[in-house]
C-alpha positions as CSV (number, residue, x, y, z in Angstrom):
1,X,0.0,0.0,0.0
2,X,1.1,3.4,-0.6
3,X,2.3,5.6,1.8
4,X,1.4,8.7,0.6
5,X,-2.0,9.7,0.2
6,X,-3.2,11.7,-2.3
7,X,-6.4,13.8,-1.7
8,X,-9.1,15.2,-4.4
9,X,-12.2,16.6,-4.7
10,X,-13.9,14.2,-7.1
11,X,-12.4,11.1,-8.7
12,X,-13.7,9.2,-12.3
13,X,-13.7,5.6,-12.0
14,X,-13.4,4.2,-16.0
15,X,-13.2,5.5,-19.3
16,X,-16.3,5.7,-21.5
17,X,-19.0,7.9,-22.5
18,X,-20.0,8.1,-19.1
19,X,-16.6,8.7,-17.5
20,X,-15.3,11.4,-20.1
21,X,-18.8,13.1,-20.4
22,X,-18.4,13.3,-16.1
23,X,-14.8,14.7,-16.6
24,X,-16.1,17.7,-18.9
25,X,-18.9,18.5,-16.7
26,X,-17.0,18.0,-13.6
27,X,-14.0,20.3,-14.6
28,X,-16.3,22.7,-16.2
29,X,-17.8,22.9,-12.7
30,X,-14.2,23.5,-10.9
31,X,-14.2,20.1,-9.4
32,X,-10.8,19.0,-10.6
33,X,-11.6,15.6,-11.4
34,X,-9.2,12.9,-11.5
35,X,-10.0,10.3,-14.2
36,X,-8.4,6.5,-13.9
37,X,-8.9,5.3,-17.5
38,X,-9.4,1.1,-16.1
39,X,-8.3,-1.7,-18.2
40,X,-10.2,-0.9,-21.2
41,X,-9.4,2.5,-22.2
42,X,-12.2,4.1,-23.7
43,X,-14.6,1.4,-22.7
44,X,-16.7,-0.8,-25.0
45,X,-16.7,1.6,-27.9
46,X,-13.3,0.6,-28.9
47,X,-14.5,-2.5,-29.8
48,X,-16.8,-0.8,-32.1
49,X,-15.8,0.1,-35.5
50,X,-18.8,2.2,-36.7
51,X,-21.0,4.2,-34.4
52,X,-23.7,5.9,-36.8
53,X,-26.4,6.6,-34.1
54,X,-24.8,9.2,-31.8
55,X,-26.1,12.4,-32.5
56,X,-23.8,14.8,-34.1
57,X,-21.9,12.8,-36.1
58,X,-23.7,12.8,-39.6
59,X,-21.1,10.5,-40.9
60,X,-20.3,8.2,-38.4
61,X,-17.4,7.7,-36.6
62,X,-14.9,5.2,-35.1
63,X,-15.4,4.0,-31.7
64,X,-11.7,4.3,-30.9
65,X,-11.7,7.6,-32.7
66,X,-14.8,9.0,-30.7
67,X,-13.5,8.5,-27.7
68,X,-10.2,9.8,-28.7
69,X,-12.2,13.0,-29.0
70,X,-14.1,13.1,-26.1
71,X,-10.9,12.4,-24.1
72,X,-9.3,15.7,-25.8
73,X,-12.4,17.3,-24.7
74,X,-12.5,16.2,-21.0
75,X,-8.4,17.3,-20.8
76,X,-9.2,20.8,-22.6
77,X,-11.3,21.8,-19.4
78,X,-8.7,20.3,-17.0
79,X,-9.5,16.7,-16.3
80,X,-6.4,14.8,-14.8
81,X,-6.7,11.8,-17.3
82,X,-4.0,8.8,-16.0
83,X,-3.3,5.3,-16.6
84,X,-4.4,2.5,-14.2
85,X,-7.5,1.1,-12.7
86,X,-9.5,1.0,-9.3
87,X,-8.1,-2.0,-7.3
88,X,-9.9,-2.0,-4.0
89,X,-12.1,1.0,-2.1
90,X,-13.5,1.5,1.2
91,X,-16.9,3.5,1.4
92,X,-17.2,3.2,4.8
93,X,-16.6,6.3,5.9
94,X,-17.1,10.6,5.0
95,X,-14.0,9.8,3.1
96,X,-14.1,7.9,0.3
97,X,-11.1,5.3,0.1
98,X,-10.2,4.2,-3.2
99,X,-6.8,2.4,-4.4
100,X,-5.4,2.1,-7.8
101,X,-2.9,-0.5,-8.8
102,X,-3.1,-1.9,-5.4
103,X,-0.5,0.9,-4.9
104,X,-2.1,4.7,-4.4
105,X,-4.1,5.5,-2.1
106,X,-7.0,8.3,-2.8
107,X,-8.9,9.9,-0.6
108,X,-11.8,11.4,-2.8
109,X,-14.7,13.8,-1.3
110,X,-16.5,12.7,-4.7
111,X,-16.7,9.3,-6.7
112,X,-18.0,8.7,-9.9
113,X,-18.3,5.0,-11.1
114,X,-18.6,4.6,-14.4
115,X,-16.8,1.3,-14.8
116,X,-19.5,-0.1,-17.1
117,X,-20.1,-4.1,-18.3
118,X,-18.0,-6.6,-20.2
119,X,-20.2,-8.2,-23.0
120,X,-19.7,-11.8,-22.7
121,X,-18.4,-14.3,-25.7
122,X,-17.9,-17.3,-26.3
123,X,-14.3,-17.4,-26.3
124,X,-14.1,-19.3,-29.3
125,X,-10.5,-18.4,-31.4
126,X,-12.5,-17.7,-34.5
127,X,-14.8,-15.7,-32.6
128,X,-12.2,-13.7,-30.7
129,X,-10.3,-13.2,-34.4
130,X,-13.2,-11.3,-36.4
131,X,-14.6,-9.9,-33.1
132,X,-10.6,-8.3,-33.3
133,X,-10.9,-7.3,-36.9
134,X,-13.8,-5.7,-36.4
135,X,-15.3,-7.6,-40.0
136,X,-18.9,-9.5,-38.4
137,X,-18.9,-10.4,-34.6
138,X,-21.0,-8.2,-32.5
139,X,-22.5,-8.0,-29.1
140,X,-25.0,-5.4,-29.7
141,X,-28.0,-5.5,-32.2
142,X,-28.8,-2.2,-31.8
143,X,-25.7,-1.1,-32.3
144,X,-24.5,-3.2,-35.4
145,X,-27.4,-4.4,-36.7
146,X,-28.0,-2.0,-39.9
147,X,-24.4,-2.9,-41.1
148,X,-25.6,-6.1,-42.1
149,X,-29.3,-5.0,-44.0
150,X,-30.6,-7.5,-46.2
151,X,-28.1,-9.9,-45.1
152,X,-28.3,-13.2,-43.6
153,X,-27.1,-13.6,-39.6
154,X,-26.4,-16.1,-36.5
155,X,-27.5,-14.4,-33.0
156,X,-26.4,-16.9,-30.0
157,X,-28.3,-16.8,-26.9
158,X,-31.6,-18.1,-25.2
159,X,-32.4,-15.1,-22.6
160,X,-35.0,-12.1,-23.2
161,X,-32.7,-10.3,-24.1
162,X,-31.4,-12.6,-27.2
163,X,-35.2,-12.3,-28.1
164,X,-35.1,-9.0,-28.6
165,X,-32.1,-8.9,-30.2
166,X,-33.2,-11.5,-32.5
167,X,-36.7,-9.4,-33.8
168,X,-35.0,-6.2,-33.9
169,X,-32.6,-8.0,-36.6
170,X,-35.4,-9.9,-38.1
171,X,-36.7,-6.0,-39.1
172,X,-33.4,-5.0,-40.7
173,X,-31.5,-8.8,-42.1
174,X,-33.2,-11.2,-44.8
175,X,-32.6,-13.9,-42.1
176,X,-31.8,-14.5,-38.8
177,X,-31.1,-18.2,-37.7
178,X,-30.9,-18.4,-33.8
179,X,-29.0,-21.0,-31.9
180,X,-30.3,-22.1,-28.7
181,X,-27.9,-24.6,-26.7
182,X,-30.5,-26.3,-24.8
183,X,-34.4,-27.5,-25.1
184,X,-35.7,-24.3,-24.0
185,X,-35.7,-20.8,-24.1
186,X,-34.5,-19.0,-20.7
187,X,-36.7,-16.0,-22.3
188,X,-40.3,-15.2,-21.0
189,X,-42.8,-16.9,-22.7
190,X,-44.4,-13.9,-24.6
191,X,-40.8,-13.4,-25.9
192,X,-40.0,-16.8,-27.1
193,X,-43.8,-16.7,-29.0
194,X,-42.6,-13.1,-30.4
195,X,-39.3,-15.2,-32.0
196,X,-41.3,-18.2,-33.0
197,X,-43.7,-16.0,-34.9
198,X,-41.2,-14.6,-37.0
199,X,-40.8,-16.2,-39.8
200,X,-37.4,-14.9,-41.0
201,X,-36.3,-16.3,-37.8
202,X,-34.8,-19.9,-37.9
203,X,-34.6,-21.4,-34.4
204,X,-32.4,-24.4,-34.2
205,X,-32.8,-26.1,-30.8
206,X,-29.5,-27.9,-29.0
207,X,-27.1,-26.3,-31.1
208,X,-24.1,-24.5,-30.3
209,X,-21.5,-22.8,-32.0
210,X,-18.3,-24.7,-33.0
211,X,-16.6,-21.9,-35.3
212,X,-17.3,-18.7,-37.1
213,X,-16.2,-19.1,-40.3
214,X,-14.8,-16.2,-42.6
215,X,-12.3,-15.4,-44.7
216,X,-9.2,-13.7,-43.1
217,X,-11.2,-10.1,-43.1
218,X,-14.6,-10.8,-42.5
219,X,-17.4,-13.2,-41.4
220,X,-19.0,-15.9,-44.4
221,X,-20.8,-18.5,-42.2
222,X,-21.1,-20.5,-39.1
223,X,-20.1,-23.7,-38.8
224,X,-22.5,-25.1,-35.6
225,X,-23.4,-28.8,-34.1
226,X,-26.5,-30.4,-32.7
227,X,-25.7,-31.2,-29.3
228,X,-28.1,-33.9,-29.8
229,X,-27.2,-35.8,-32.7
230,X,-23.7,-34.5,-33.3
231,X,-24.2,-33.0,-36.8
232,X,-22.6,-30.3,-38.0
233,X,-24.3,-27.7,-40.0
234,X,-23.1,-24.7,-41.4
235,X,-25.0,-21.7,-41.9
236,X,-24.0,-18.7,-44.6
237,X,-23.8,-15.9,-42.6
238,X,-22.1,-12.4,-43.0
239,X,-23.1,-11.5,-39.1
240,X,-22.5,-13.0,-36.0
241,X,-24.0,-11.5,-32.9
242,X,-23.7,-12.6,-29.4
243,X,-26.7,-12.6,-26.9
244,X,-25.8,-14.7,-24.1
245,X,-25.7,-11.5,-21.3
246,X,-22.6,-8.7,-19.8
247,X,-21.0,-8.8,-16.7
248,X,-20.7,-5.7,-14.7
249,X,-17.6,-4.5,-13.7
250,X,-18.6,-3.7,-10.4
251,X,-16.8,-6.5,-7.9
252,X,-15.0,-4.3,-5.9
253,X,-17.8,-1.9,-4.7
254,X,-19.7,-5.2,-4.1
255,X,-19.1,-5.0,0.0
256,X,-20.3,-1.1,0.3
257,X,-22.8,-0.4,-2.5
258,X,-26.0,-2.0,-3.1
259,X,-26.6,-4.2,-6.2
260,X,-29.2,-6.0,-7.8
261,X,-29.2,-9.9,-8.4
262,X,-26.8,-9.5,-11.7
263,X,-24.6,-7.2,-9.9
264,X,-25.6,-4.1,-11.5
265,X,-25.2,-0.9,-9.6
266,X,-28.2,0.4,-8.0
267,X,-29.2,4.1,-8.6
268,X,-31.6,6.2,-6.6
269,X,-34.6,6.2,-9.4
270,X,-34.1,9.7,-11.4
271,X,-30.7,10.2,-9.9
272,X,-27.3,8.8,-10.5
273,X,-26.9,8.3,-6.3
274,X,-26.0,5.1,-4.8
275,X,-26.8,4.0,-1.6
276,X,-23.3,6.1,0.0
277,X,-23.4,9.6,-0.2
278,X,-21.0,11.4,-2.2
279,X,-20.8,8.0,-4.6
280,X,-23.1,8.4,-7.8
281,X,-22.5,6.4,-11.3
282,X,-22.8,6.9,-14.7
283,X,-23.2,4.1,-18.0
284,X,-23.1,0.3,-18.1
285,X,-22.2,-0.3,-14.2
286,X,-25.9,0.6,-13.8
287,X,-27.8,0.3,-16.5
288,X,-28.8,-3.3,-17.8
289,X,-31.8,-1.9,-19.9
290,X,-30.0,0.4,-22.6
291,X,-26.2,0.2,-22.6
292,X,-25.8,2.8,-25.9
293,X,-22.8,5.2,-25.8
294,X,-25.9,8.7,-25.6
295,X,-27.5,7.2,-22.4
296,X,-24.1,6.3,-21.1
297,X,-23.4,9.8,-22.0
298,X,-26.3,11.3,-20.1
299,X,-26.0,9.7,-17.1
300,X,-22.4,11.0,-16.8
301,X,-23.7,14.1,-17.4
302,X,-26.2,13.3,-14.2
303,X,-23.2,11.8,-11.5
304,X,-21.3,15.1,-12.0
305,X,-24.4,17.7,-11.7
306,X,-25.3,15.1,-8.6
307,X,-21.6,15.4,-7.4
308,X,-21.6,19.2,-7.7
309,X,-24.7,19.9,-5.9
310,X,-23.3,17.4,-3.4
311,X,-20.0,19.1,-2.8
312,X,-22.1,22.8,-2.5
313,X,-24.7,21.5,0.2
314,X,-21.2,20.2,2.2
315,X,-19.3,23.2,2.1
């Protein structure tokens, strides 16, 4: 442990739209925030090629290069921007205890947690390769789903929220075969009717993934097996989207914050305070419903204003 404290007024936990859009409020606000950038730089968005749906960018934009610019924004107004990640806190007190690196130790009159969620793969090579090169593995319908319009695609996953990921492509792709590892859906029933009603949806029961097939660059099929009878079929396919639930990164506030059964953050409804005073959060960390880079963005927005007004009522 360190043993040199370092004190400040109101410290950024993490990297992405919600992180950065705190740090510009925040500094704009004379709060000299400190921002710890976490293991992902940048968050989720760097895995993202295109983003075509945030507003103000008529002609899309890099993921990488987006947050590249909101970054340059957040240091323009001040924000301390550093390398490393939260390793451990302690929110037990008026003081709010947080170590990075398992090294430095901060003392922090404000924290903002905007660590977000880890989208979760299959951890197949093939998978991992084009979900790398950025050419047909995706985690988010919403986000990627126009790329492949009139196209046929795989979605993986059994849960509601494969469902829905599955009928919002059926709207936008020619096809959409569905793979399913087990006898049943996970999803509520009105969902799994929704899916079965589709009739560009394919649903093939017991059936999991053995490799996404491409060629060097991008995605060209799926090469899957039925768990049952142990043939392999392979589907054409220039998409590949995986449903099967993220992972908050929220372990270490685990002991001192409240959160729901998956781990998420909980938020006062209509603010972006936890359960401590002086702790709010921002993005993916809390919100299981939308995860897109503008709501991240706005709740950001709402941990600083709600850090502000904290800080003024204290002093």
């Amino acid at each position: 442990m360190s043993d040199t404290i370092e004190k400040v007024k109101c410290l950024i936990i993490g990297s992405g739209p919600a992180g950065y859009t705190a740090a510009i409020y925040a500094a704009r606000a004379n709060m000299f925030p400190v921002l710890y950038q976490g293991q992902q730089p940048g968050g989720q968005l760097t895995t993202t090629n295109e983003v075509e749906n945030f507003p103000g960018y008529p002609n899309g934009i890099t993921g990488p290069e987006m947050m590249i610019e909101l970054q340059e924004q957040a240091k323009r107004f001040g924000t301390d921007i550093r390398d490393g990640w939260a390793t451990k806190v302690d929110f037990s007190g008026v003081i709010h205890k947080v170590w990075i690196n398992d090294t430095i130790e901060i003392h922090a009159e404000t924290v903002i947690i905007s660590t977000g969620a880890t989208a979760k793969y299959l951890g197949l090579p093939s998978e991992q390769k084009y979900l790398q090169l950025g050419g047909g593995v995706s985690a988010c319908a919403v986000c990627d789903g126009f790329f492949y319009r009139n196209q046929e695609v795989v979605i993986v996953g059994a849960g509601d929220s494969a469902c829905e990921e599955a009928h919002y492509l059926s709207n936008i792709c020619k096809k959409v075969t569905m793979l399913v590892r087990s006898d049943q859906f996970r999803a509520s029933k009105i969902m799994e009717a929704r899916v079965r009603n589709t009739p560009n949806i394919e649903i093939l029961m017991h059936t999991e993934t053995e490799e996404v097939v491409g060629d060097g660059q991008v995605v060209t099929g799926v090469k899957a097996k039925n768990r049952t009878t142990g043939e392999l079929i392979d589907i054409p396919a220039t998409g590949f989207f995986v449903a099967i639930g993220h992972k908050p990164n929220t372990d270490i506030f685990a002991d001192y914050l409240d959160l729901d059964e998956t781990g998420y953050i909980k938020n006062i409804p209509g603010t972006a305070k936890t359960n401590v005073a002086g702790v709010f959060v921002g993005g993916d960390a809390a919100d299981h419903v939308y995860r897109q880079a503008i709501t991240a963005a706005g709740t950001g927005c709402m941990a600083a204003l709600d850090a502000e007004r904290y800080l003024a009522a204290k002093h």
